[in-house]
Biopython code that builds the backbone (N, CA, C, O; Angstrom):
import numpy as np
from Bio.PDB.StructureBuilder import StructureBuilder

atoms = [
    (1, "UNK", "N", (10.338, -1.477, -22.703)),
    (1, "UNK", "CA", (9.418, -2.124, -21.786)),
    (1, "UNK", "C", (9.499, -1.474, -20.402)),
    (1, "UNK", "O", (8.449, -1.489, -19.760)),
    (2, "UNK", "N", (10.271, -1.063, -19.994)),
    (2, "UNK", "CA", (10.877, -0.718, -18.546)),
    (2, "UNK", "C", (10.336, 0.766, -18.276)),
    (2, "UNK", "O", (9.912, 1.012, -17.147)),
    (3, "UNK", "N", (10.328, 1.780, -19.267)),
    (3, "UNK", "CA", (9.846, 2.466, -19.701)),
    (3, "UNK", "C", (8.288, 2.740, -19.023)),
    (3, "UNK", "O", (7.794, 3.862, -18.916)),
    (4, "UNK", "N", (7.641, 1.492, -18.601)),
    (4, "UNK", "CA", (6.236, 1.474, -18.541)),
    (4, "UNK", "C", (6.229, 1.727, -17.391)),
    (4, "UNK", "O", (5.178, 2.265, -17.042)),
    (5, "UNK", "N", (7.381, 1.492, -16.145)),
    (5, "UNK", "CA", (7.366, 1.813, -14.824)),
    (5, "UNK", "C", (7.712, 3.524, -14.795)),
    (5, "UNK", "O", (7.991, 4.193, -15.790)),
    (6, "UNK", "N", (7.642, 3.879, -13.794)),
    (6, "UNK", "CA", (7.717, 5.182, -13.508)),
    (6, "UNK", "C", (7.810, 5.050, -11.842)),
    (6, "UNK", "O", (7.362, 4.247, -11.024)),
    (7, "UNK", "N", (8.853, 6.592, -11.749)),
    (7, "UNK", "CA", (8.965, 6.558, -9.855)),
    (7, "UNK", "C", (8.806, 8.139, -9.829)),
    (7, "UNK", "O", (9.519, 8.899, -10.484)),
    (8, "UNK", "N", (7.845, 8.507, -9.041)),
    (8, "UNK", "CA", (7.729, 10.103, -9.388)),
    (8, "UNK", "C", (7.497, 10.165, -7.621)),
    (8, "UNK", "O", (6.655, 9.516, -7.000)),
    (9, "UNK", "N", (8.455, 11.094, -7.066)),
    (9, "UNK", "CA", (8.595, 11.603, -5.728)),
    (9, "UNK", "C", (7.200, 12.505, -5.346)),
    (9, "UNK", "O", (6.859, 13.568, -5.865)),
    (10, "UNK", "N", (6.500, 11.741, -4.273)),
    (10, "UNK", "CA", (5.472, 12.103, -3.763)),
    (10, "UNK", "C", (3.922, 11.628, -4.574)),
    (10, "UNK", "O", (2.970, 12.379, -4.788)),
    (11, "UNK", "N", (4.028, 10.181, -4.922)),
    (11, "UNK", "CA", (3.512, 9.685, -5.281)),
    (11, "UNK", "C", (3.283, 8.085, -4.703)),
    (11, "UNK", "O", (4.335, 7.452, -4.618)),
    (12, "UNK", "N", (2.355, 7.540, -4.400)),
    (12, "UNK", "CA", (3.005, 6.457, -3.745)),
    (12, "UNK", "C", (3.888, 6.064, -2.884)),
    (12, "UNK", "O", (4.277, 4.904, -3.018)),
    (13, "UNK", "N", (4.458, 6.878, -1.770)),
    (13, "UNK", "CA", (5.625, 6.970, -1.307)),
    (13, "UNK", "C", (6.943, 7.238, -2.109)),
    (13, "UNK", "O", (8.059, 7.302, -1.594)),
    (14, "UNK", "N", (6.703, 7.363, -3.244)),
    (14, "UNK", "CA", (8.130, 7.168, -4.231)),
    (14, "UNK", "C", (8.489, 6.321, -4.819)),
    (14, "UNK", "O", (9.313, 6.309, -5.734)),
    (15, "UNK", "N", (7.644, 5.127, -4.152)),
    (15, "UNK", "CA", (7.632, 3.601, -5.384)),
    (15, "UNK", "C", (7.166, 3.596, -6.423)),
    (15, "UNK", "O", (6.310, 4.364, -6.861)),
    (16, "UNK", "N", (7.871, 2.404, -7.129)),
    (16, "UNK", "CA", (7.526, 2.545, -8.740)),
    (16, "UNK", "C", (6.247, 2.006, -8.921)),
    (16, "UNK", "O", (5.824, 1.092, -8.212)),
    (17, "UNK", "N", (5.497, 2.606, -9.982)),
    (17, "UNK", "CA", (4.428, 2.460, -10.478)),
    (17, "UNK", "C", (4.067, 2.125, -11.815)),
    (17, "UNK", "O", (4.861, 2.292, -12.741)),
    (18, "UNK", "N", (3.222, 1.785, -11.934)),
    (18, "UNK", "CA", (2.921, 1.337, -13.696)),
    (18, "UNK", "C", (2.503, 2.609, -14.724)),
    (18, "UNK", "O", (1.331, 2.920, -14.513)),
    (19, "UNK", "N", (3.054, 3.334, -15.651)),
    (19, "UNK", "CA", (2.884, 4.336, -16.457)),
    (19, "UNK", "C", (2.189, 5.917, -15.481)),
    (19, "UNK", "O", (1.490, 6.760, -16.043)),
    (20, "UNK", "N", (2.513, 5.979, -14.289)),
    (20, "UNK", "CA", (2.589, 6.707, -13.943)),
    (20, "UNK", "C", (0.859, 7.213, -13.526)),
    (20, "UNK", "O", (0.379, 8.340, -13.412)),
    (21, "UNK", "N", (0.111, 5.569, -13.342)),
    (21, "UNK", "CA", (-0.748, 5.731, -12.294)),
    (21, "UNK", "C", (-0.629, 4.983, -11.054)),
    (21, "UNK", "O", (0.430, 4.398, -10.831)),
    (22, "UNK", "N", (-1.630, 4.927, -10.181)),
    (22, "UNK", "CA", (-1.317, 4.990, -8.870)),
    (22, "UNK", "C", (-1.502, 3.048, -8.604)),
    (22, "UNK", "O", (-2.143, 2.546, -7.681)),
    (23, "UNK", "N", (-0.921, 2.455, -9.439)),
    (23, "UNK", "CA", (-1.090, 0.839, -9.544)),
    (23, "UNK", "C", (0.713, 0.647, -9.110)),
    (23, "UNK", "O", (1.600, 0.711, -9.961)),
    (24, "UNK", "N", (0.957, 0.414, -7.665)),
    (24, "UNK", "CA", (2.489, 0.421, -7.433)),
    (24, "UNK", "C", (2.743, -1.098, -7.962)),
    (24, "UNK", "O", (1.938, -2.013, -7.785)),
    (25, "UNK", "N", (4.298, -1.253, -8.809)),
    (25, "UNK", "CA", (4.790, -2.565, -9.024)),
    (25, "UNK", "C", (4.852, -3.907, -8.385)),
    (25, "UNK", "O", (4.704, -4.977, -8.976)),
    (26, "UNK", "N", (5.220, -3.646, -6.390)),
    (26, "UNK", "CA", (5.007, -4.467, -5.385)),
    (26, "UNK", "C", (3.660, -4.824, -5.451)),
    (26, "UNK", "O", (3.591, -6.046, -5.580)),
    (27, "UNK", "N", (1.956, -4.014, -5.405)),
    (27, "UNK", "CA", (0.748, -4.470, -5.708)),
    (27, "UNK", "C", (0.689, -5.964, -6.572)),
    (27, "UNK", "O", (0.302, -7.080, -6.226)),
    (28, "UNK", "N", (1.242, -5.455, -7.825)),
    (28, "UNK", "CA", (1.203, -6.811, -9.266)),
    (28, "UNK", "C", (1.825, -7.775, -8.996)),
    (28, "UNK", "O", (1.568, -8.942, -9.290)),
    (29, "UNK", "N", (3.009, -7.208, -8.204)),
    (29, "UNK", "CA", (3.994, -9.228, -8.111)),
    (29, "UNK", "C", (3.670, -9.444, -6.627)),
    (29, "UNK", "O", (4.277, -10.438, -6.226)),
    (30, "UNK", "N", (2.853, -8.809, -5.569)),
    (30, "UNK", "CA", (2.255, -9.522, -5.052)),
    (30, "UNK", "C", (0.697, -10.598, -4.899)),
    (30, "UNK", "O", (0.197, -11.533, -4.274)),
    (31, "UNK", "N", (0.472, -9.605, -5.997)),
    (31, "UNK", "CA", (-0.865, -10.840, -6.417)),
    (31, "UNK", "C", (-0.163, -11.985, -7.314)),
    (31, "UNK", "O", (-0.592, -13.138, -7.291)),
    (32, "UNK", "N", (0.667, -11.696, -7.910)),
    (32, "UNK", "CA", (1.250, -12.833, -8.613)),
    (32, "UNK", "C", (1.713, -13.511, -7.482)),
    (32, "UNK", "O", (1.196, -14.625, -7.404)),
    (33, "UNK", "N", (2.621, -13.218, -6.426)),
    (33, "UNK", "CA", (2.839, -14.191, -6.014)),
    (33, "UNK", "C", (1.697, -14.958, -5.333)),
    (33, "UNK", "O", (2.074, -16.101, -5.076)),
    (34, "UNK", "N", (0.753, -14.786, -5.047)),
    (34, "UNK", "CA", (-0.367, -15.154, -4.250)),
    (34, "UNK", "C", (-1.259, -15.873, -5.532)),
    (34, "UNK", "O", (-2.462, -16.006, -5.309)),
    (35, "UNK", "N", (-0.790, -16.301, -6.736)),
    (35, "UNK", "CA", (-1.331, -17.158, -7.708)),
    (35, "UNK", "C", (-2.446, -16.114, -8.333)),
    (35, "UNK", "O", (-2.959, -16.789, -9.226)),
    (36, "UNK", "N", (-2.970, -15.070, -8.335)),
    (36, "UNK", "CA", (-3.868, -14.611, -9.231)),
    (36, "UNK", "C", (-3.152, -14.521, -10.679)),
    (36, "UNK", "O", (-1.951, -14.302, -10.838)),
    (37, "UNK", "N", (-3.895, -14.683, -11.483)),
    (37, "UNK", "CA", (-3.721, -14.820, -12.757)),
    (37, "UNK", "C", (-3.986, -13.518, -13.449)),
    (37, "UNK", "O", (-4.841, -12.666, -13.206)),
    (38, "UNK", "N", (-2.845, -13.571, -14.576)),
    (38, "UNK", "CA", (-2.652, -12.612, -14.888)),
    (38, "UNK", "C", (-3.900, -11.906, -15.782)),
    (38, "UNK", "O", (-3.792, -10.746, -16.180)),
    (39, "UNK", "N", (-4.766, -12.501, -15.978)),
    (39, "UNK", "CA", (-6.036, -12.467, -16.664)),
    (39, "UNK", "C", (-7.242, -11.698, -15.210)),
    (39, "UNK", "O", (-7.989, -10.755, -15.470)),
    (40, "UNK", "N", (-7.197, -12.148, -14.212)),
    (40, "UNK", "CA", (-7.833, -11.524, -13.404)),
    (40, "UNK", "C", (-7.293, -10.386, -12.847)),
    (40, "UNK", "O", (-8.097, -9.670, -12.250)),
    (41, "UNK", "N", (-5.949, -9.968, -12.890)),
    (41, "UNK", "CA", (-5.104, -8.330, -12.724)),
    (41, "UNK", "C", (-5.894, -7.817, -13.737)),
    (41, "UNK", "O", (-6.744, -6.960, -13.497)),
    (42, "UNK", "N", (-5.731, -8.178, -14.651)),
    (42, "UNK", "CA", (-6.405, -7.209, -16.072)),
    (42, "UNK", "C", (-8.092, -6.912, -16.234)),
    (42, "UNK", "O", (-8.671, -6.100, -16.955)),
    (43, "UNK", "N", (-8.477, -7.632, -15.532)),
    (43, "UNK", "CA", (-9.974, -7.658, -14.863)),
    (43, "UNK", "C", (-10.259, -6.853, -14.070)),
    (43, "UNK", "O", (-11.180, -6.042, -14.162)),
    (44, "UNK", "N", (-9.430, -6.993, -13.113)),
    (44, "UNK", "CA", (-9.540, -5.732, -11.582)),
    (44, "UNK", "C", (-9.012, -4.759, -12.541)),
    (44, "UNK", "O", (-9.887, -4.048, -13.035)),
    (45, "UNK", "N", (-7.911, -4.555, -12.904)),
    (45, "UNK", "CA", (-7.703, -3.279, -13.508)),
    (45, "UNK", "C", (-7.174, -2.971, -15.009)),
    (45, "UNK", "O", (-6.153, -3.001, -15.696)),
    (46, "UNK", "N", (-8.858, -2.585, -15.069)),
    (46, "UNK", "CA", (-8.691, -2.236, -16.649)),
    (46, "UNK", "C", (-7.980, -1.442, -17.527)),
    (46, "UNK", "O", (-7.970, -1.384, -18.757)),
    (47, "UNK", "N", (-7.125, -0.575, -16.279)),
    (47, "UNK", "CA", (-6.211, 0.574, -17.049)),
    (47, "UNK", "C", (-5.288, -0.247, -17.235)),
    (47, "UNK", "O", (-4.517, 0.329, -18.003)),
    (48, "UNK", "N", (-4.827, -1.398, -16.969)),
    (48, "UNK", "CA", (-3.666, -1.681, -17.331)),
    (48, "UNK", "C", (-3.644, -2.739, -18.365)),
    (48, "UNK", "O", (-4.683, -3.362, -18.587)),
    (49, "UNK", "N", (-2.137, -3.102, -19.272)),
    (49, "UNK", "CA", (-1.958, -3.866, -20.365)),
    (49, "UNK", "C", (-1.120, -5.120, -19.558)),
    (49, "UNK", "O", (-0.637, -5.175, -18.427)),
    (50, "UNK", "N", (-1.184, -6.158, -20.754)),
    (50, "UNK", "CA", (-0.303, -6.985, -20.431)),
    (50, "UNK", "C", (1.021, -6.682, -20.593)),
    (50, "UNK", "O", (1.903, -7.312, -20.008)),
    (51, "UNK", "N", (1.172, -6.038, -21.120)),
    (51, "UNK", "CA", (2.850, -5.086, -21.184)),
    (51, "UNK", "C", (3.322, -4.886, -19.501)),
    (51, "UNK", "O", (4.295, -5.379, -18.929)),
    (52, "UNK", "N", (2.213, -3.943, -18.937)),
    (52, "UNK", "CA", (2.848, -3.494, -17.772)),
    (52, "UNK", "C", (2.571, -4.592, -16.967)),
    (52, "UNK", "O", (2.865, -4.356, -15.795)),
    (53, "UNK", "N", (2.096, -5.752, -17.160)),
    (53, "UNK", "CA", (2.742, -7.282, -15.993)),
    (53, "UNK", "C", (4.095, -7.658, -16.038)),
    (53, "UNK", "O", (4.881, -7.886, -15.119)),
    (54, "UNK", "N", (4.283, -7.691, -17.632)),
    (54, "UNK", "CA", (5.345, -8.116, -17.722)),
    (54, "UNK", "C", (6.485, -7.203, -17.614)),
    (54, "UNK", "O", (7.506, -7.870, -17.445)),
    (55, "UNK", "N", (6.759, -5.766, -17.648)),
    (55, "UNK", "CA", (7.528, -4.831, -17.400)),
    (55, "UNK", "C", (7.587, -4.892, -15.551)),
    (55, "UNK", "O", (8.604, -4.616, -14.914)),
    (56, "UNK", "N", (6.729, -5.165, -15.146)),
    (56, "UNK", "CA", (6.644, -5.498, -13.442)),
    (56, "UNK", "C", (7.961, -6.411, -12.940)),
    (56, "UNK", "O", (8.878, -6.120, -12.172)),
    (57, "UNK", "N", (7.651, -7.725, -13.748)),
    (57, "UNK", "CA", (8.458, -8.918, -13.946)),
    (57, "UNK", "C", (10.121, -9.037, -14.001)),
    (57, "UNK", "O", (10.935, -9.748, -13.412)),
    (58, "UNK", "N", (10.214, -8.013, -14.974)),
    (58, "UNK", "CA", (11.548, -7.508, -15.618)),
    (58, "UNK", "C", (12.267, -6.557, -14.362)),
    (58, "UNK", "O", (13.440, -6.205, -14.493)),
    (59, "UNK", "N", (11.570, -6.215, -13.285)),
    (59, "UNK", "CA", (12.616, -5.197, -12.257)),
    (59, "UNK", "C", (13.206, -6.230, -11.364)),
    (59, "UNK", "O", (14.007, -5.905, -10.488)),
]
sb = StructureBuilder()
sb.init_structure("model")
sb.init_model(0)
sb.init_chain("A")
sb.init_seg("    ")
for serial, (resi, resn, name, xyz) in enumerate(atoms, 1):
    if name == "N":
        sb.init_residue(resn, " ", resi, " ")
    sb.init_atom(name, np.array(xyz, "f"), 0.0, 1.0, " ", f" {name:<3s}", serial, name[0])
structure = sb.get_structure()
C-alpha cells in the first residue's frame, strides 16, 4: 500500500506524492481534514484510486 506514495527530489519540493504524480499527500489529508469526502477527491481527481486515500492515511 505504501508503495503508492513516492518522494522524488525536485518534484513538489520533495514531498511525498501519490504514485508519482504531482497530487502531494498533505493536499488529500488536508481536504480530509476540512470534511470533503472521499468520493468528491475522486471526483476532482480522476487519476487517483481509493487505494491512494487510504495509503495517504497510513503515513
Amino acid at each position: 500500500m505504501l508503495s503508492r506514495i513516492t518522494q522524488t527530489s525536485g518534484q513538489c519540493g520533495g514531498r511525498p506524492c501519490i504514485r508519482g504524480m504531482r497530487i502531494r499527500v498533505s493536499d488529500i489529508l488536508e481536504m480530509l481534514a476540512e470534511n470533503v469526502s472521499v468520493s468528491e477527491i475522486l471526483e476532482d481527481f480522476p487519476d487517483l484510486e481509493l487505494e491512494d486515500i487510504q495509503a495517504c492515511l497510513l503515513l
